[in-house]
N, C-alpha and C positions, 0 to 999 in steps of 0.2 A: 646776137654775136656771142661766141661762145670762146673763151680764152683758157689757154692751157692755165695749171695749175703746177706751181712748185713748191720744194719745200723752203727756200730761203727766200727771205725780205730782203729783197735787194733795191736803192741801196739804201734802203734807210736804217739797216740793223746798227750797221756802224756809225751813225748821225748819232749827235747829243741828242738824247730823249729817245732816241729811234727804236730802241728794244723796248721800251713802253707802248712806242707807237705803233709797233707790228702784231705785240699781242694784244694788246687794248680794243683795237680799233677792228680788226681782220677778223670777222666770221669763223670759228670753231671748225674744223671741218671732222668727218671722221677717221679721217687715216694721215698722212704726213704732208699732205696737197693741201695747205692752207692759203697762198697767195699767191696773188697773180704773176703769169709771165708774159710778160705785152707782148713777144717777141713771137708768139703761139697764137695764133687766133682765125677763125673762120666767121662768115654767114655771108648771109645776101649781100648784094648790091646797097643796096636803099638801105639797110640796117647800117652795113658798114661804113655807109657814107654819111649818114644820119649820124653815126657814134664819132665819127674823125670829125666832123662838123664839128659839134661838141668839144672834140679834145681841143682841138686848134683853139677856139674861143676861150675854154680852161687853162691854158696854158702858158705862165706869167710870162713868156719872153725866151729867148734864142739860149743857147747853152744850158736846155735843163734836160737831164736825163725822159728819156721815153718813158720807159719803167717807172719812174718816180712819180711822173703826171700821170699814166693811168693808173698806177696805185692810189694815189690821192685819189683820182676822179672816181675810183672806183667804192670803197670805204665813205665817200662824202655822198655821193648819188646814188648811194642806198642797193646799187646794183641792179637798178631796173632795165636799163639799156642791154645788159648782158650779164653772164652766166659764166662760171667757171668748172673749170671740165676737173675735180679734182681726183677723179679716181685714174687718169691719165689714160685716156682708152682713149 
């Protein structure tokens, strides 16, 4: 699954600790497309349902931002399930 890339950490920049947690944790990239935008994304079938599988299970409970759980899930799992499209093509 391949997910759009942006330039703001949304929303954990403005979370206590969150501007540590954005650039700490989030992959270096080379241009300004450092983090993910859940709200972007493509692949297969079976990938994308494999990866939603996942999130739902990762997911502490009802009223948590979208973004915020794949960010998380994203940084914690090492990003093996998917990919980020950072040069925005």
């Amino acid at each position: 699954v391949v997910f759009g890339a942006e330039s703001g950490c949304f929303p954990d920049w403005m979370a206590p600790f969150g501007r540590s947690f954005c650039e700490g944790r989030f992959p270096k990239a080379g241009g300004e497309y450092r983090y993910i935008n859940s709200g972007c994304w493509m692949g297969s079938a079976a990938a994308a349902f494999a990866l939603l599988t996942d999130l739902a299970a990762y997911t502490p409970g009802r009223g948590v931002d979208d973004q915020q759980v794949v960010s998380h899930y994203y940084v914690r799992a090492a990003s093996s399930q998917f990919v980020l499209d950072r040069n925005a093509t």
